[in-house]
VONU-593156 format. One record per residue: x, y, z of N, C-alpha, C in turn. Coordinates in steps of 0.2 Angstrom, whole numbers, plus 2048, in hexadecimal, padded with zeros to 3 digits. Layout:
XYZXYZXYZ/...
***
This chain:
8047FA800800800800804806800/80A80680080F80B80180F80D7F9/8158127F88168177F281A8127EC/81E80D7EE8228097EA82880D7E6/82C80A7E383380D7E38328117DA/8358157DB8338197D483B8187D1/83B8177CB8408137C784481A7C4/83F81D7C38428267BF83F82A7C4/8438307C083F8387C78388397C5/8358377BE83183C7BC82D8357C1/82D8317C282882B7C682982D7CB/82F82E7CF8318307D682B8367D8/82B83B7D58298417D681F8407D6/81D83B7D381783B7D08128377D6/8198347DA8158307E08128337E7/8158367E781183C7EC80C83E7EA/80C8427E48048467E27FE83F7E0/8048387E07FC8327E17FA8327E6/7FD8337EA7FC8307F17F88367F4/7FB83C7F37F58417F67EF8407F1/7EF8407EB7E683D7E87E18397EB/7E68337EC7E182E7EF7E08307F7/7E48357F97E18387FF7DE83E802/7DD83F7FA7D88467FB7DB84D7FB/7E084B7F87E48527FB7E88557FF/7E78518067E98538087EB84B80F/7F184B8107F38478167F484981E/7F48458217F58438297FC84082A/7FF84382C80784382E808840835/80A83A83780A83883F80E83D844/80E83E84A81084184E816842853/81884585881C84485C81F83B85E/82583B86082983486082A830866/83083886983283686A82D837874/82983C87482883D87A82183887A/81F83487581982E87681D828879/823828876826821879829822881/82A82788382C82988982682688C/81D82C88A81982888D81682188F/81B81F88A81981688881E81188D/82281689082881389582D812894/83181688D83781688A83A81A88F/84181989184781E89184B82088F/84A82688B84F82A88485482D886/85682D88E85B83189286282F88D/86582F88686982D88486A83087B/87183087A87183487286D83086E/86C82E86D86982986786182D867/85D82F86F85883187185282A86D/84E82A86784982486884A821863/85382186185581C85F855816863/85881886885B81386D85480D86E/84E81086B84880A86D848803866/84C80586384D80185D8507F8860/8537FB8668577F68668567F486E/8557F88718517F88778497F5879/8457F887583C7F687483A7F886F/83C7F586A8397F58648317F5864/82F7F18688267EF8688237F9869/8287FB86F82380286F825808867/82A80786582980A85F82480985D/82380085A81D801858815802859/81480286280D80486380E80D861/81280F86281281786080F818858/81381485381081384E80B81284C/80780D84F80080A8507FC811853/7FC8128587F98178597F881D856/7FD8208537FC82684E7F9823846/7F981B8457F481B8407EE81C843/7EC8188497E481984C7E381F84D/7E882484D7E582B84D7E782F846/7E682B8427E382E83B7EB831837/7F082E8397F582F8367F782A830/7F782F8297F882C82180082A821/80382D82280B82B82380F82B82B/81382682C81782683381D827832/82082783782882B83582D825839/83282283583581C83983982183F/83B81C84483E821849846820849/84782284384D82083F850829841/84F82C845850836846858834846/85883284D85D83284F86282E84E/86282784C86482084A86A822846/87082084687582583F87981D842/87E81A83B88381683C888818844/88981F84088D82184588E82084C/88682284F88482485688381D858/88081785588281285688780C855/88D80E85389280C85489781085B/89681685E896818862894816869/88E81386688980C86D88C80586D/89380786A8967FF86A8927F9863/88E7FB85F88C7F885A8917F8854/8907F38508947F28498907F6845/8967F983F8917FB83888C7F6835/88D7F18378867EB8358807ED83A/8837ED83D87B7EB8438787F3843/87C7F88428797FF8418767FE83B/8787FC8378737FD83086C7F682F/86D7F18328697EC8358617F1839/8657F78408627FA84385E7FE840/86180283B85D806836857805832/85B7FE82E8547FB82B84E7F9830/84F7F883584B7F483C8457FB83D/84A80183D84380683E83C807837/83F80583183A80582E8367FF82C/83B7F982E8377F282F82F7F2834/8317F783982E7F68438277FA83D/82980083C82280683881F801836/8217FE82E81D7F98298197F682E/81E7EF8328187E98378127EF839/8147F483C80E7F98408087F983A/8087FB8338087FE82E8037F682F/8087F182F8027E982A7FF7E9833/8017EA8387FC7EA83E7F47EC83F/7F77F583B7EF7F88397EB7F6833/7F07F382E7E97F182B7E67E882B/7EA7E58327E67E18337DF7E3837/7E27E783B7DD7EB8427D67EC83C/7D87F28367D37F38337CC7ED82E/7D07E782E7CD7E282C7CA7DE831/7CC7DE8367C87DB83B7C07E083E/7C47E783C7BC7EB83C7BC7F0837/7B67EB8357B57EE82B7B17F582B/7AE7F68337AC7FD8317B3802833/7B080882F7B780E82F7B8811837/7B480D83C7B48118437B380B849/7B780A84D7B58068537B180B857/7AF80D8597AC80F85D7B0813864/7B58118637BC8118697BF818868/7BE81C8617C182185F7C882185A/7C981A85A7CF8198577CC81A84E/7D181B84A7CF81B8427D1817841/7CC81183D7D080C83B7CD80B832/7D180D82D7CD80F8287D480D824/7D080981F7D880781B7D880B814/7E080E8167E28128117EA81080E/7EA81580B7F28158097F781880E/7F88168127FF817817806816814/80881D81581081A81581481C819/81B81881A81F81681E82481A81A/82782081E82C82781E833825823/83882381D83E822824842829826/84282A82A84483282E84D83082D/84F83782A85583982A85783F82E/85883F83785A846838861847837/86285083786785183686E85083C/87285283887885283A879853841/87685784187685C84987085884D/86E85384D86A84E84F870848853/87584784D87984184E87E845856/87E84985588184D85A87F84E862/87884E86087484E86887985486D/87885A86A87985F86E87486586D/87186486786B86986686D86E860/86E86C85C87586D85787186D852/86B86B85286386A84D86187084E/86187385285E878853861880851/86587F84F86B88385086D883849/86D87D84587287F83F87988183F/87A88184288488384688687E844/88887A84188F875840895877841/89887D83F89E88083E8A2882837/8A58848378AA8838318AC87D82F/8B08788348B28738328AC86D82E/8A686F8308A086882C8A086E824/8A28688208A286981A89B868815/89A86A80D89486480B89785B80D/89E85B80A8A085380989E85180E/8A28558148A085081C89B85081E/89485381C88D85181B88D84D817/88F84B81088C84880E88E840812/89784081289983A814895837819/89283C82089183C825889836821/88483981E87F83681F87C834816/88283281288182D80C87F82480F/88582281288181A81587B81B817/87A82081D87281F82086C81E81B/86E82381686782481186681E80D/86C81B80C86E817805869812808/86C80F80F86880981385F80C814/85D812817858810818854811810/85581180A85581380585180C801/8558098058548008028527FC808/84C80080C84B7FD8158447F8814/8407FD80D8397FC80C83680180D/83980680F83580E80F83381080C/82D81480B82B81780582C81F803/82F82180783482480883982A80A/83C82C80D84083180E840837812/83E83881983D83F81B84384281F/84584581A84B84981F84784F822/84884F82984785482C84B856830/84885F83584C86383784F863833/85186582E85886682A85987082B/85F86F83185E87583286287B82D/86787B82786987E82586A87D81C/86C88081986C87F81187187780F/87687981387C87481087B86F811/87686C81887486681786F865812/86A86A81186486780B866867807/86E8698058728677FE8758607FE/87985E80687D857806874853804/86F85380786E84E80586884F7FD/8688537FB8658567F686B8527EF/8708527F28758507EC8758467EE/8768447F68768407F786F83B7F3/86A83F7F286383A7ED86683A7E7/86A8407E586B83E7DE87083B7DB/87683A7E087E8397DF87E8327DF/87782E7E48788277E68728247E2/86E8297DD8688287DA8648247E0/8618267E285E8227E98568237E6/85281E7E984D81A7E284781B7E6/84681F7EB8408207EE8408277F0/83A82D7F183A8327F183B8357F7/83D83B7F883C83E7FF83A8457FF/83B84A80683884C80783D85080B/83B85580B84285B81083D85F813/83F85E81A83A86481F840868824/83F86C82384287282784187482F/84587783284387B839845881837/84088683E84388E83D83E88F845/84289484784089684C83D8A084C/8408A184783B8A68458368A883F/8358A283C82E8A48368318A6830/8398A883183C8AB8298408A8826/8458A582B84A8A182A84B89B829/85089482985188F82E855890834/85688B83685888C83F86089183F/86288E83A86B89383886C899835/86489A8328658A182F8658A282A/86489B82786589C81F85F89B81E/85E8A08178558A281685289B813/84A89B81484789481484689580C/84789980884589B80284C8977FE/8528988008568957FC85788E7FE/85688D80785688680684E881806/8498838018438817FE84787F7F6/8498857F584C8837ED85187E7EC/85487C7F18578777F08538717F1/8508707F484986A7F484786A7ED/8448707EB83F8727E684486F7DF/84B8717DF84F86E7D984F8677D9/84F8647DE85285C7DF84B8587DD/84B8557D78488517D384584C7D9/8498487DC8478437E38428447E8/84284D7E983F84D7F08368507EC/83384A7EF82C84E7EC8278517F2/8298547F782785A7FD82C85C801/82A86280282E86780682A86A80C/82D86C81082B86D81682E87181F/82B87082282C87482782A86D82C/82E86D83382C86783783186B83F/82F86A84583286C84B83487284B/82E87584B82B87B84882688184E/82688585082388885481B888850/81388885180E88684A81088E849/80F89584D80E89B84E81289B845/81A89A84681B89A84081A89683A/81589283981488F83181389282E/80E89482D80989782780E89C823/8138A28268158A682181B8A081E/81E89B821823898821821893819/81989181981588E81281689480D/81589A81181489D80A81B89E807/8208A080C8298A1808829899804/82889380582988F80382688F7FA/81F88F7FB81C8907F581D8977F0/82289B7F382589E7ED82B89C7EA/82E8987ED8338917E783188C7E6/82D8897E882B8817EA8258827E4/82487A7E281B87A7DE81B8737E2/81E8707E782086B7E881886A7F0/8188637EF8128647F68168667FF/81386980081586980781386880D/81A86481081886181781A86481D/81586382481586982881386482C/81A86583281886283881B86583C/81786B84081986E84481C86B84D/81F86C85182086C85881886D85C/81786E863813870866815876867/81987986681B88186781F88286F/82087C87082387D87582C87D875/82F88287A83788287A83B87A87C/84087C87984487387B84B87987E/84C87588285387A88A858874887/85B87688086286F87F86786D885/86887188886B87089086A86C893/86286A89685E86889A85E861895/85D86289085A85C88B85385B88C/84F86088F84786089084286688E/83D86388E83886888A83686D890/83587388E83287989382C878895/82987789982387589A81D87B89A/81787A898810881896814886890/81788488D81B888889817889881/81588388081087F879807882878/80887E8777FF8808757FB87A873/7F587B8767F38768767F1874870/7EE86C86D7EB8688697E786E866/7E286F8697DC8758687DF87C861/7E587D8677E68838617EC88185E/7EE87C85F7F48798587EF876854/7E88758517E587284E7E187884C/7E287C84D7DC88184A7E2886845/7E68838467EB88683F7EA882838/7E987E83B7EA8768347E587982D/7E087B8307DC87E8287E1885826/7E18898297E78908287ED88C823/7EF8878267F58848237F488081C/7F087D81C7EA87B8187EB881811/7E58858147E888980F7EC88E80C/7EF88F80E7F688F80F7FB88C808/7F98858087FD8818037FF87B805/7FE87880A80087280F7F986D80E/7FF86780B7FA8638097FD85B80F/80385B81180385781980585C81B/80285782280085B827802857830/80585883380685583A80885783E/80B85584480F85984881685684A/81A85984E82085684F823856858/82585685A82885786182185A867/82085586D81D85887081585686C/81685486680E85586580C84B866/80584C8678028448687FD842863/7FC83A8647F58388607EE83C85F/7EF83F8677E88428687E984B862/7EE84D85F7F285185D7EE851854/7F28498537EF84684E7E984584B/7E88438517DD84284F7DC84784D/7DD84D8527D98538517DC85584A/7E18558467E28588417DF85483A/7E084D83A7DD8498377D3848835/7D184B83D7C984C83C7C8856837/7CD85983A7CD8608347CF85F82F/7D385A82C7D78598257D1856821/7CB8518257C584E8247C0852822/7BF8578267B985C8267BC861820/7C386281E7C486881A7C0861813/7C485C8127C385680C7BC85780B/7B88558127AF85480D7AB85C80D/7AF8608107AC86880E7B0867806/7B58658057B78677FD7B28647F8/7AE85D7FA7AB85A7F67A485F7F3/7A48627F879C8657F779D86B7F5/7A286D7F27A38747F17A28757E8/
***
């Protein structure tokens, strides 16, 4: 049920705008990761953050999974963020068993992926009664590529700082294996996210095309002021490098304050004709020090969801949330995304 492997660009690029047809226009983007597995009993106290459940409790990755399908989520995000050869050879693992690890996060999605659409055959109606959506659709399974400044686990994602010494090459060197592997995991495909600065959206904008890599992706940004990315460099120049790369067929914005989307859609859509993907934060601060979230800082479900049609029209056709946000996050946006679809029919 996923997108399948496009052999040329002009197919690569063609499968997104199938996938948004058969869903109306618009999709449901699954949610926050890593603070569900916390709720679930995981302890992230560690650099990998929810990688380390790959290898620790895989089962709770996948009830997070499962969960954010039963709350109306069209695409999952493997929990591949943090996972890097590197950062797990570091943990005493071999280059085998790290790329072993990798494929594992998009294996764990898919099982979740054949689990809902068992659940939904077992109840043929589109609604148990429980609240859960159980509605068989086209789901795909998105392997997560966080940046560089992720592999670091100092808060270096946020910031775009690398230094003078991180070059393109050393980006690229740094995360060509990761891509290659999760590329051939069974993903349907590719979301790099936070990509805090241009020269990454360029290492891996060249690494899709340098290693001709067979499955599409998707580039989502941060900014913490509405103009930029997190380093300063304009979201307009690093769109257009999304927008040039034949591979990536969505661009976007993800761990995101909501307050900033909307003008952040429209910078986008002045280089971009490309769909765009929006998964914002809850709007709350993260204290890189602390390694913890600010607490009352966010906003609630209520008014992170009363943006979604704004966004919506806007030019965002997925839609989700990212850090800090939950299933209950998801529903609410997927019952709007629903209500925008059958108000389109009748118009």
């Amino acid at each position: 049920m996923g997108l399948g492997s496009g052999s040329g660009s002009a197919e690569t690029s063609s499968l997104m705008s199938e996938f948004l047809r058969k869903t109306g226009g618009s999709a449901v983007v699954d949610g926050g990761l890593s603070t569900e597995l916390e709720r679930h009993g995981a302890d992230l106290n560690d650099p990998l953050w929810s990688a380390k459940c790959l290898f620790t409790s895989p089962h709770l990755i996948r009830e997070v999974h499962l969960d954010y399908l039963e709350a109306g989520a069209d695409i999952i995000i493997s929990a591949s963020y943090q996972a890097t050869i590197q950062g797990f050879q570091a943990k005493g693992f071999s280059r085998e068993e790290g790329e072993t690890l990798l494929r594992r996060s998009v294996e764990i999605a898919s099982e979740a992926r054949d689990n809902y659409y068992e659940r939904c055959v077992e109840c043929s109606s589109n609604g148990t009664g429980d609240g859960r959506i159980l509605k068989h659709r086209p789901i795909l399974v998105a392997a997560s590529v966080g940046s560089y400044g992720a592999y670091l686990a100092d808060g270096s994602e946020y910031s775009g700082n690398y230094g003078d010494a991180i070059t393109l090459e050393t980006l690229k060197d740094f995360h060509r294996r990761r891509v290659q592997v999760l590329a051939e995991s069974g993903a349907d495909l590719i979301a790099f996210e936070t990509v805090p600065n241009k020269l990454e959206a360029q290492a891996f904008a060249d690494i899709l095309e340098e290693e001709d890599i067979k499955i599409p992706a998707w580039f989502s940004f941060n900014s913490k002021d509405g103009v930029n990315v997190v380093s300063g460099d304009s979201i307009l120049e690093c769109a257009s490098i999304a927008e040039s790369c034949k591979k990536v067929v969505a661009v976007g914005i993800n761990c995101t304050p909501p307050r900033f989307i909307h003008g952040l859609i429209l910078s986008i859509k002045k280089v971009s004709t490309k769909p765009i993907v929006i998964y914002p934060n809850s709007g709350e601060s993260y204290d890189a020090e602390q390694k913890e979230w600010v607490q009352h800082t966010g906003v609630s479900d209520e008014d992170f969801v009363s943006y979604v049609d704004r966004w919506c029209e806007a030019g965002a056709s997925l839609v989700g949330g990212c850090c800090r946000t939950t299933p209950q996050t998801i529903k609410a946006i997927y019952r709007t995304l629903s209500t925008r679809s059958a108000a389109a029919l009748f118009q």
